[in-house]
C-alpha positions as CSV (number, residue, x, y, z in Angstrom):
1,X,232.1,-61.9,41.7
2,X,232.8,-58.0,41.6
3,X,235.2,-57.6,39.1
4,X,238.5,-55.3,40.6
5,X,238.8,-53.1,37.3
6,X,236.1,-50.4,37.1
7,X,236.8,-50.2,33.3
8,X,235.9,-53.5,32.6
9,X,233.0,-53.3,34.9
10,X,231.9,-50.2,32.7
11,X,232.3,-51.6,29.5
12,X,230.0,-55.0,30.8
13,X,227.4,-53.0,32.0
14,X,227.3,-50.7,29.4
15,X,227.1,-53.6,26.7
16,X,224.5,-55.1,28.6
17,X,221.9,-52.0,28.6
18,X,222.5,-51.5,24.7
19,X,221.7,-55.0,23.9
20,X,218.8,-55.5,26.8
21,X,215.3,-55.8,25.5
22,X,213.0,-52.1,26.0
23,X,209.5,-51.4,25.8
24,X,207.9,-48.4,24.1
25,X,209.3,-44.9,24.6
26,X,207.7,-42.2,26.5
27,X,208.7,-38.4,27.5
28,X,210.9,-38.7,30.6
29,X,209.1,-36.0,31.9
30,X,206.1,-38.3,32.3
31,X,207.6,-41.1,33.7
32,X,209.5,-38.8,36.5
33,X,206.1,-37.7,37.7
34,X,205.4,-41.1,38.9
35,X,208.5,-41.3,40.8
36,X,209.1,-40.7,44.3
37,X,211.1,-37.8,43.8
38,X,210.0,-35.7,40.2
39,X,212.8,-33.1,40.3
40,X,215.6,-35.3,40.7
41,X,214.4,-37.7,38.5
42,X,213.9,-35.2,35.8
43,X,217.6,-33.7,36.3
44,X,219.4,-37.4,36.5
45,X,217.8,-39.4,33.8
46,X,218.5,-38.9,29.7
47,X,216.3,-36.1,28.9
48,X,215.4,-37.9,25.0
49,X,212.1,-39.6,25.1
50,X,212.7,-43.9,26.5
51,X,211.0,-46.4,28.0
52,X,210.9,-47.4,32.2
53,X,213.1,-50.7,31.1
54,X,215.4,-48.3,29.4
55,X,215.7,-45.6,32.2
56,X,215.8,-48.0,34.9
57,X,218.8,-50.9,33.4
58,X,220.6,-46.7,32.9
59,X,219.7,-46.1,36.6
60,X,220.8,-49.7,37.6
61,X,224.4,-48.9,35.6
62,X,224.8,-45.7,37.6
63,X,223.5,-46.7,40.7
64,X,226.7,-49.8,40.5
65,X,228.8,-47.5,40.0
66,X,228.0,-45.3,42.4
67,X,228.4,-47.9,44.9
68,X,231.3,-48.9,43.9
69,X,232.4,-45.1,44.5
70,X,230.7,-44.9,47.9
71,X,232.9,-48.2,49.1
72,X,236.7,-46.6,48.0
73,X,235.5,-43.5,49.9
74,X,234.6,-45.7,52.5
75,X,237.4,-47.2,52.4
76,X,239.7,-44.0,52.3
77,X,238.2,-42.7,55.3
78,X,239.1,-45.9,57.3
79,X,242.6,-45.4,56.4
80,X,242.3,-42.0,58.3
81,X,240.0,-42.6,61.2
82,X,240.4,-46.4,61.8
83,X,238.8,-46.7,65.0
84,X,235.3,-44.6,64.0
85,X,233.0,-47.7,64.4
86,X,230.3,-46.3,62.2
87,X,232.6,-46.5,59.1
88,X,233.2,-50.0,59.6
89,X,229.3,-50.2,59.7
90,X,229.1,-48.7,56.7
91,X,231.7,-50.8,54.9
92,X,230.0,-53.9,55.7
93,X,226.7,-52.2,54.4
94,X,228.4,-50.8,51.1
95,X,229.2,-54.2,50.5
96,X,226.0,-55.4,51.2
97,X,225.0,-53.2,48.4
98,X,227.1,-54.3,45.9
99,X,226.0,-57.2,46.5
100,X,222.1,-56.7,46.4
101,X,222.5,-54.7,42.8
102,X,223.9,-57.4,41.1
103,X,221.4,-59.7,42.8
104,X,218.8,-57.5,40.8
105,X,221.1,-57.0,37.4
106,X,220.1,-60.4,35.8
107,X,216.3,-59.8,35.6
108,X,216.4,-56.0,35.3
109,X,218.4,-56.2,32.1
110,X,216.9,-59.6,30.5
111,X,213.4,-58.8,30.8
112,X,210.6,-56.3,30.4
113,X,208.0,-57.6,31.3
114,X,205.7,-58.1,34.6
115,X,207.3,-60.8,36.9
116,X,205.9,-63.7,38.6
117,X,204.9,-62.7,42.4
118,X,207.6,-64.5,44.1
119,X,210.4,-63.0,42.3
120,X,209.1,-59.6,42.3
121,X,208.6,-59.8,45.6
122,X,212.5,-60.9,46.2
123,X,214.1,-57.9,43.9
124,X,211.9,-55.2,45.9
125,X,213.1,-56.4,48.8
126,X,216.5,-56.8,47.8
127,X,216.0,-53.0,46.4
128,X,214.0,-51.6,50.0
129,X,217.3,-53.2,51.8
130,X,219.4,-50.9,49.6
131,X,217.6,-47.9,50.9
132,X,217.9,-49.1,54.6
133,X,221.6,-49.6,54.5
134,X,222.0,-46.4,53.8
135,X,219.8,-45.0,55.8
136,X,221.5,-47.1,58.3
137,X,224.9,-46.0,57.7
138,X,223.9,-42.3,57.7
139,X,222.5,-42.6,61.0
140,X,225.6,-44.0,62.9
141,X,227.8,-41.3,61.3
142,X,225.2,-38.6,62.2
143,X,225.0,-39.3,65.4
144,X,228.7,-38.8,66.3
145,X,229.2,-35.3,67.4
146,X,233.0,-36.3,67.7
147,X,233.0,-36.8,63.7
148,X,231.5,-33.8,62.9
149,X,233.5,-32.1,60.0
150,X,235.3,-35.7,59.5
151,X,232.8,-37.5,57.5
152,X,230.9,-34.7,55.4
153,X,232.2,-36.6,52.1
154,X,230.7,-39.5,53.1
155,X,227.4,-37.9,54.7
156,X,227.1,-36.0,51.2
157,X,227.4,-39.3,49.1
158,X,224.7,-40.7,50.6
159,X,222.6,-37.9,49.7
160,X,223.2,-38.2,46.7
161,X,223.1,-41.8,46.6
162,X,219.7,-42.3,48.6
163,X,218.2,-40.5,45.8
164,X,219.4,-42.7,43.5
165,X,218.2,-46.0,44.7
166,X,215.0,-44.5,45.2
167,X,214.4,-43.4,41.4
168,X,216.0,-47.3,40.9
169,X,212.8,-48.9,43.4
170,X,210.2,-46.4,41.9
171,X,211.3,-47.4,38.4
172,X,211.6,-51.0,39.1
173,X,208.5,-51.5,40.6
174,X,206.8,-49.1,37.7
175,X,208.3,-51.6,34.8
176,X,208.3,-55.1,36.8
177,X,206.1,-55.3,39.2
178,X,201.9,-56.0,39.1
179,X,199.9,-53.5,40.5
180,X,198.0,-55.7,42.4
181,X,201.4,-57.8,43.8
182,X,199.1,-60.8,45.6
183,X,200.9,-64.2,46.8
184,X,199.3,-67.0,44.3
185,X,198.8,-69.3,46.8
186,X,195.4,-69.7,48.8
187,X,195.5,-66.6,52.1
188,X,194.8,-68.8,54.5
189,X,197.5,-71.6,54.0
190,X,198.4,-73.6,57.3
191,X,202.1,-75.4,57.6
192,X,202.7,-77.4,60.4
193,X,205.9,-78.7,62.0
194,X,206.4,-81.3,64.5
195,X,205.8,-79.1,67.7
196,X,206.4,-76.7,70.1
197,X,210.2,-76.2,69.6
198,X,210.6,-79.0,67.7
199,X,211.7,-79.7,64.0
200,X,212.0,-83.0,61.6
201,X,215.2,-83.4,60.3
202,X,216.1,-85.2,57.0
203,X,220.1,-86.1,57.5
204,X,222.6,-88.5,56.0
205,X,223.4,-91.7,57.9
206,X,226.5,-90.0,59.4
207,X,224.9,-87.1,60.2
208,X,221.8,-89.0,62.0
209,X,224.4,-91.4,63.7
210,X,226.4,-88.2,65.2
211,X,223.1,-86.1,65.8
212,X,221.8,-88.8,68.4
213,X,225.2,-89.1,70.3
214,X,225.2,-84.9,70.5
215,X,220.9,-84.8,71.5
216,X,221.4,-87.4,74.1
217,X,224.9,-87.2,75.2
218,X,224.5,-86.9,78.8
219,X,220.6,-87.3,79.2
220,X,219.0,-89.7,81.6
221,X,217.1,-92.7,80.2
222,X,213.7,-91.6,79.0
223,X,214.2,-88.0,78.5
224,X,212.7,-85.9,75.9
225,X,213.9,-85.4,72.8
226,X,215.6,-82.5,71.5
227,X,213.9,-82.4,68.0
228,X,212.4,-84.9,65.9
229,X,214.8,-86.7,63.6
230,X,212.8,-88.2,60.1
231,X,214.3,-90.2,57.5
232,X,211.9,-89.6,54.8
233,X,211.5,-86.9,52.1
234,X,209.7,-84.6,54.2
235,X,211.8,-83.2,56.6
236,X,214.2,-80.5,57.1
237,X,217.3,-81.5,54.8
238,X,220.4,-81.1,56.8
239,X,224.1,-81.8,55.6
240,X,226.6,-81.3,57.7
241,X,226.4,-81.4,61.5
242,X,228.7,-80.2,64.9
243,X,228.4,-79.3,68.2
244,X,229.2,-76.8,70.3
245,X,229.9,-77.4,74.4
246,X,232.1,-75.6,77.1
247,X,233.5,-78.7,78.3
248,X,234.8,-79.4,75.1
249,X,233.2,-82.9,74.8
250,X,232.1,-81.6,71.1
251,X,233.9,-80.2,68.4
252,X,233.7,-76.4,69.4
253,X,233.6,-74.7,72.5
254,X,232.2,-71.5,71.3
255,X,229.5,-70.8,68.8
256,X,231.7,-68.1,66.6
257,X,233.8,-71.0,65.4
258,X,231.3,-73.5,65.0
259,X,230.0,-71.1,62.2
260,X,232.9,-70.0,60.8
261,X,233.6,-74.2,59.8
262,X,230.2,-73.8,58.3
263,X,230.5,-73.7,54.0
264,X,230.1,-70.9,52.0
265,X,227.5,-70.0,49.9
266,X,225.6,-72.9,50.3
267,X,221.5,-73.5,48.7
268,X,218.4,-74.6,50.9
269,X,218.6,-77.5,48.3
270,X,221.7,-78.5,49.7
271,X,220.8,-78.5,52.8
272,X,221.2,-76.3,56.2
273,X,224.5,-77.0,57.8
274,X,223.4,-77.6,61.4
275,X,224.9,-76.6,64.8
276,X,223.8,-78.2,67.9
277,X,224.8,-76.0,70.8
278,X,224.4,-77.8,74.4
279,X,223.1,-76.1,77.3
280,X,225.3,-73.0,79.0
281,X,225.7,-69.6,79.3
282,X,228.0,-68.2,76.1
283,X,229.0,-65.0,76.5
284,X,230.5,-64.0,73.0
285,X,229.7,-61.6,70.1
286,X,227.9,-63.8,66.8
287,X,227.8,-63.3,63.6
288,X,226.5,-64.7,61.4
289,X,228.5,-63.2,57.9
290,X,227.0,-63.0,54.8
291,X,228.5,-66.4,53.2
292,X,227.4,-68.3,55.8
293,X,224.0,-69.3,54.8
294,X,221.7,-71.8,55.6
295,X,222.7,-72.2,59.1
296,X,220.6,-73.8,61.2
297,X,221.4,-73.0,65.2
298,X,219.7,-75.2,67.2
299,X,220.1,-75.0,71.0
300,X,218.9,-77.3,73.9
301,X,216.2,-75.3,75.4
302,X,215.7,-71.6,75.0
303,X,216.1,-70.7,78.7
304,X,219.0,-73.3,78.2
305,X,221.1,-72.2,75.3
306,X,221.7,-69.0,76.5
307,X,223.8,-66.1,74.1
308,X,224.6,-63.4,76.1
309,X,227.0,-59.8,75.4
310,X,226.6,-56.2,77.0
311,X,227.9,-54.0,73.9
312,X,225.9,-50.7,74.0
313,X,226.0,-47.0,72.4
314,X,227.1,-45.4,76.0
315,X,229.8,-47.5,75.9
316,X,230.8,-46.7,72.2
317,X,229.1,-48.7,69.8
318,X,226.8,-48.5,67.2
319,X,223.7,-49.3,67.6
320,X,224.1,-51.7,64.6
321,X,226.6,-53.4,65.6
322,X,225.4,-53.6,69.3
323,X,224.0,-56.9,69.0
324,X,224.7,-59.7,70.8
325,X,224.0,-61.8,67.7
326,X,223.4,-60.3,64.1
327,X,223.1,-62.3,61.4
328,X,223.6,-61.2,57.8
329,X,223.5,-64.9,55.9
330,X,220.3,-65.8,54.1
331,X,218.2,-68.7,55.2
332,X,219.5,-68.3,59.1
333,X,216.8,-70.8,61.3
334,X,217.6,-70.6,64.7
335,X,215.3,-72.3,67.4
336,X,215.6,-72.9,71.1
337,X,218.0,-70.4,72.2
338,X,217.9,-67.4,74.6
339,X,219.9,-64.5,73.1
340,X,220.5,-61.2,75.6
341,X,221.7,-58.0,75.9
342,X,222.8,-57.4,79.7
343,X,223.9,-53.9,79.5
344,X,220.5,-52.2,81.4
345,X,218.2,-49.7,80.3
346,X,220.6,-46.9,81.6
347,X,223.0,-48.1,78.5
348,X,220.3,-47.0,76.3
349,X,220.5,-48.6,72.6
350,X,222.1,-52.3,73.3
351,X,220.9,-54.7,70.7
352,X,220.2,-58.5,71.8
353,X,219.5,-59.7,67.9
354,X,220.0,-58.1,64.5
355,X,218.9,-59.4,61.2
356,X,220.3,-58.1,58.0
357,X,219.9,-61.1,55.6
358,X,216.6,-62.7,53.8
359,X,214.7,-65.4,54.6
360,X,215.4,-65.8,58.1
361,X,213.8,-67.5,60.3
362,X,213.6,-67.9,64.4
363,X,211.5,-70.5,66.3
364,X,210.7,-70.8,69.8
365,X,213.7,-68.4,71.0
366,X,213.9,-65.6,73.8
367,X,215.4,-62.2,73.0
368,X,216.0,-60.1,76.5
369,X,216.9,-56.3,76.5
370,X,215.6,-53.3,77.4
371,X,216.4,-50.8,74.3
372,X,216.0,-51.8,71.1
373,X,216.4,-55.3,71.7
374,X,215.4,-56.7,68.4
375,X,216.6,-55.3,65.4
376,X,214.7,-56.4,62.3
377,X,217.1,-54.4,60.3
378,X,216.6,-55.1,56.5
379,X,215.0,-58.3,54.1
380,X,212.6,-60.8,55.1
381,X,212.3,-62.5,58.3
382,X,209.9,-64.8,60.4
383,X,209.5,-65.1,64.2
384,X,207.4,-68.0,65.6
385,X,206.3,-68.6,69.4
386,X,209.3,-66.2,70.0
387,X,209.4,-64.4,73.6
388,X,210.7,-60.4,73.6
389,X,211.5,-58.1,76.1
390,X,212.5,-54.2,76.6
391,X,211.5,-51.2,76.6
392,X,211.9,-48.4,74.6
393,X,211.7,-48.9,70.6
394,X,212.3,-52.7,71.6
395,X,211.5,-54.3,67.9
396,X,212.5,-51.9,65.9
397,X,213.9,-51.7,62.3
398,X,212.7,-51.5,58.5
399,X,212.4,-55.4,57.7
400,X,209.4,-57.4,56.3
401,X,208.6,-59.0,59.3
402,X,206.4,-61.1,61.2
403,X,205.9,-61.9,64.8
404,X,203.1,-64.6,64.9
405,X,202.1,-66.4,67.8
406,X,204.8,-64.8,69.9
407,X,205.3,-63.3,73.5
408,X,205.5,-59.5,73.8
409,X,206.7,-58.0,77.3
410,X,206.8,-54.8,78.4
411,X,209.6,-54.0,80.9
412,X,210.1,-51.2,84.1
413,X,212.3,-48.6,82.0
414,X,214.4,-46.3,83.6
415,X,212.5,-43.3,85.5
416,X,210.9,-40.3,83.3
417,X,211.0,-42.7,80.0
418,X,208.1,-44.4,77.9
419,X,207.9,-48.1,76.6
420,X,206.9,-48.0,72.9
421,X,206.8,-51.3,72.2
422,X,207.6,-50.7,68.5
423,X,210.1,-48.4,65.8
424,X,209.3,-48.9,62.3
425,X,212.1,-47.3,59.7
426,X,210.2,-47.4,56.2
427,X,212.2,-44.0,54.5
428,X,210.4,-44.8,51.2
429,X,206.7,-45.1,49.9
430,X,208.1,-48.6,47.5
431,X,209.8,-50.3,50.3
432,X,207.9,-53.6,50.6
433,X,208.6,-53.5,54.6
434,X,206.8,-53.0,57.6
435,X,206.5,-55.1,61.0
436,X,203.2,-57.1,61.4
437,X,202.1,-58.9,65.0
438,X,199.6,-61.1,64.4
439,X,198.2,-63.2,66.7
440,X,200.8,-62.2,69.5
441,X,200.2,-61.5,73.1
442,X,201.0,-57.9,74.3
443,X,201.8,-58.1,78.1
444,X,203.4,-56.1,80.9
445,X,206.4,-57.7,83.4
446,X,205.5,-58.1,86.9
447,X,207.5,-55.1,87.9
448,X,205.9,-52.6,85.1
449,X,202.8,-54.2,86.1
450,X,203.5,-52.6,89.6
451,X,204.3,-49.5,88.4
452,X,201.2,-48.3,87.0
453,X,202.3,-44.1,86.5
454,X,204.6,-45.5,83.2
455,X,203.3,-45.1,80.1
456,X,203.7,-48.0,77.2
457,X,202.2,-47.9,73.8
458,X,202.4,-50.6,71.2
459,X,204.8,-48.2,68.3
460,X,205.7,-44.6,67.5
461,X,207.2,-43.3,63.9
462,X,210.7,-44.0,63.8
463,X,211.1,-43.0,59.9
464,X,209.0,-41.0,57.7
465,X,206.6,-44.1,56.2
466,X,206.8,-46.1,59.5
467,X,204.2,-48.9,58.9
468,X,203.7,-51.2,62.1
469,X,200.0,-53.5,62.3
470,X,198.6,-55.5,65.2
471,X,196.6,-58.2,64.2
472,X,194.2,-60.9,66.1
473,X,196.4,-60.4,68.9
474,X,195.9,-60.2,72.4
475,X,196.7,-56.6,74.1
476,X,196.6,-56.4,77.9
477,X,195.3,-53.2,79.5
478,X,199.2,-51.9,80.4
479,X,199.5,-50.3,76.8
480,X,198.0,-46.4,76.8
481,X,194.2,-45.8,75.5
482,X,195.7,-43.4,73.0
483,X,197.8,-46.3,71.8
484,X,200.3,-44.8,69.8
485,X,203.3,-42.5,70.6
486,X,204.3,-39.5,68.6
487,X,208.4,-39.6,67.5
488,X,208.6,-35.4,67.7
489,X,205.6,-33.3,67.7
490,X,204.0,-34.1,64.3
491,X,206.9,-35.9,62.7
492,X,206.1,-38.5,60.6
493,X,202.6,-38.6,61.5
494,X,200.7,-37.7,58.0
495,X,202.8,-40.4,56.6
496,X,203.1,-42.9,58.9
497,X,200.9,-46.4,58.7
498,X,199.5,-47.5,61.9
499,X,197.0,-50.5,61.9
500,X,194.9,-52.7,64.3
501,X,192.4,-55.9,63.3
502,X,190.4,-57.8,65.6
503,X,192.6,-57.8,68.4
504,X,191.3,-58.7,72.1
505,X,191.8,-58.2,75.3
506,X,191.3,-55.1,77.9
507,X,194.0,-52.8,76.1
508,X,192.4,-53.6,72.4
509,X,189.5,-50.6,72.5
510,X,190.7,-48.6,69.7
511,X,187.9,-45.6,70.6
512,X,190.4,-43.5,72.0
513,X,193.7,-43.8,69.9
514,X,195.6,-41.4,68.4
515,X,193.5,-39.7,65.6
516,X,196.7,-39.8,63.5
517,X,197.0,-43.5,63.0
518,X,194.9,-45.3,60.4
519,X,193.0,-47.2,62.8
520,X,191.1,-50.2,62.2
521,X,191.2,-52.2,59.3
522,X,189.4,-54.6,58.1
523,X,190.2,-58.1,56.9
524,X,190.8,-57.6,52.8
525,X,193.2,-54.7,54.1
526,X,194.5,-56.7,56.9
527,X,195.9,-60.0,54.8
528,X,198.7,-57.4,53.2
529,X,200.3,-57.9,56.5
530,X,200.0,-61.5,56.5
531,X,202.8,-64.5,56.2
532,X,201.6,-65.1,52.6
533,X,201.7,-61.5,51.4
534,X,203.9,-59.7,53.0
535,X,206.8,-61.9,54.0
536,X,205.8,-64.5,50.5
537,X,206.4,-66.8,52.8
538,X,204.6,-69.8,51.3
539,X,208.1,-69.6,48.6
540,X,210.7,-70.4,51.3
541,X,209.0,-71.0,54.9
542,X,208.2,-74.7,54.3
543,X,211.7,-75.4,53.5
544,X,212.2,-74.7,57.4
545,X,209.5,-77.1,58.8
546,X,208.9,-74.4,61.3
547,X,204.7,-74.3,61.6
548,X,203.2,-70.7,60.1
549,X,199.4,-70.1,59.3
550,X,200.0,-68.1,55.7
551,X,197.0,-65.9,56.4
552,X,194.4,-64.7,58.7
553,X,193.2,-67.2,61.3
554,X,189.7,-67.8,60.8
């Protein structure tokens, strides 16, 4: 918990950097040049001779403060422009931060030495999400021409406090992390789950008895099963079970209140409270908030369960918090379910599904939209035999992520625009993210199909180290020969990470792609983009029963 006295808070922190363990001292100077920015590391850190433990838990105390600083101001400005949507966005993301710093403040200021893989792995990303919040936050205030003037505190403060959190990544990952960060377990680890769309459950008695009246309540003799329930030890573990139905024949009619009786702060060991939600159209804004974890949201079929909203930029939201669904609780599994934006391509940015949490997972589900329809915002997340659709910058977002075995469709934009099938936002060189597709298929719709003059590519750079890789994958011959789309003239180009392996299929011949992308990789490079390595997803995908391969498939 946060304490509410910045005094106290002070005091704590600082007694916990004087009596932290530190490793040998060297000039400041020396350690700054390693950093991602020299100048402003050389200006903010103690100029007297310390070690990278030292200089980061001082980084660590100031960058808690800061925050702390950035949410009153935050806050302030609400008081005088309550209804500026992109201040509410970044309240929710300042507390995010908050939240992610102290996540990190245990290990940083108990330890100095190299960390095991899997929790390295979790404080960088914990650390890169930092960054993209606010990133994120700067960009809805930016882009409000009526706010000009209004903001300019704010807009200064994260400046400032961008810089900081870098200098706290580059020193972090300098003092904790191996240089050669590999996942322990063996690269080409299989997990398999029940089936297509399909999960085993481990559930009390009560829970089982209820499950079965809300799977088969009002199915004929004989039909398929929803999921597969087991009573052994090696199933999903659930505790705690409702449902969801229009009609009211279960215990909520909407999905919003279904999760809100979900507990707070529960573990995976506990269990994933589930929520069954029968077959219909629901037309509601879900979230999913932060305390909520562990939910699993299962629906009846994914062209069944259908989550549908409109919200859009045109019509005055951000594009963060567009989304139909966004989910910002750790451990979210959701499987079966459709989730859509309907607003149309002449709406522009209108999100169908955000994810700002860790760990998250979605399993045999449809996300329909036309721009930016997925949003893999921040943290770790995991998309199986998953179908997307849009157009322009349609998954988009500075996540770890990975789209395996999924279906990738291309849709008729509006006249005089481009598909780019892809918007990576890495801002910084440490940020463990980047958006992998491996073993996808890359297709056109019928009507883009027919309309042969529109030009798609599989990504352009969205953010300065934009790093986006298509692997084993199937690419139909819709996407351009040159591949990949410039953001503006040469932005982001030198910097940018833009990767293909082994792909097939008419629109895979990489001979004439854009001589400013990497290009083809081989396979020692390409198994950094894998579920194993880049995701660590052999720590926390089992746990889900939802089937994976962990490497390259042979």
């Amino acid at each position: 918990m946060v304490s509410s006295n910045p005094i106290s808070l002070l005091t704590f922190l600082t007694l916990l950097f004087l009596l932290s363990p530190s490793s040998s001292a060297a000039p400041t100077a020396d350690i700054c040049q390693s950093t991602t920015s020299p100048p402003f590391c050389n200006s903010f850190l103690p100029k007297s001779p310390d070690s990278i433990h030292s200089h980061c838990r001082f980084t660590l105390h100031q960058a808690l403060a800061h925050a702390r600083t950035f949410l009153s101001l935050v806050n302030a400005q609400l008081n005088l422009l309550p209804s500026l949507s992109a201040l509410h966005d970044c309240r929710c993301l300042a507390e995010a931060n908050l939240d992610f710093l102290f996540q990190t403040f245990s290990i940083v200021n108990s330890t100095t030495t190299t960390l095991p893989y899997y929790d390295a792995h979790e404080m960088l990303s914990l650390i890169s999400a930092i960054i993209t919040n606010v990133d994120t936050c700067y960009e809805g205030l930016a882009s409000l021409n009526s706010a000009v003037g209004l903001v300019d505190k704010v807009l200064e403060a994260i400046s400032f406090d961008k810089k900081l959190y870098s200098l706290y990544l580059s020193l972090f990952k300098m003092g904790w992390v191996s240089k050669d960060l590999k996942a322990p377990t063996f690269p080409k680890m299989n997990h398999f789950g029940a089936g297509k769309g399909q999960l085993k459950l481990k559930m009390s008695p009560k829970d089982r008895a209820y499950y079965e009246r809300l799977v088969h309540r009002n199915k004929p003799p004989g039909a398929r099963r929803l999921l597969q329930t087991n009573y052994q030890d090696d199933g999903i573990v659930v505790n705690g079970i409702v449902g969801v139905d229009q009609n009211g024949m279960y215990d909520f009619t909407n999905i919003t209140a279904a999760i809100a009786a979900a507990p707070n702060k529960t573990t995976v060991a506990k269990g994933y409270f589930l929520i069954f939600v029968a077959a219909g159209i629901y037309n509601e804004t879900v979230l999913v908030p932060k305390e909520k974890r562990y939910v699993l949201l299962i629906g009846e079929g994914n062209n069944q369960t259908i989550i549908t909203g409109n919200k859009n930029v045109v019509d005055g939201s951000t594009t963060f918090n567009s989304a139909t669904v966004a989910v910002e609780g750790t451990g979210f599994l959701g499987v079966n379910l459709t989730i859509t934006n309907t607003a149309g391509s002449a709406k522009h940015q209108a999100v169908a599904l955000r994810v700002s949490a860790d760990n998250v997972t979605l399993y045999n589900c449809i996300f329909e939209g036309y721009q930016d329809t997925l949003y893999t915002h921040s943290l770790r997340q995991f998309y199986r035999e998953c179908d997307v659709y849009g157009t322009v910058d349609f998954i988009f977002g500075n996540a770890a992520v990975v789209l395996q075995n999924c279906n990738i469709y291309a849709r008729l934009p509006m006249s005089g625009q481009f598909n780019a099938l892809t918007a990576q936002g890495r801002t910084d060189p440490n940020q463990n993210t980047g958006t992998s597709i491996h073993n996808c298929t890359i297709k056109a719709t019928p009507e883009l199909a027919a309309s042969p003059a529109t030009k798609s590519y599989l990504g352009r750079p969205w953010k300065q180290y934009s790093r986006t890789v298509y692997m084993q994958s199937f690419i139909d011959s819709f996407i351009d020969p040159v591949g990949w789309k410039e953001w503006d003239g040469t932005l982001n180009l030198n910097t940018s990470y833009y990767a293909e392996f082994n792909n097939s299929g008419p629109g895979c011949d990489t001979s004439q792609r854009a001589s400013w992308a990497v290009g083809v990789i081989n396979a020692t490079v390409a198994s950094n983009f894998t579920v194993s390595q880049l995701l660590a997803g052999d720590k926390w995908l089992p746990p889900t029963e939802v089937p994976y391969t962990g490497g390259l498939i042979s």
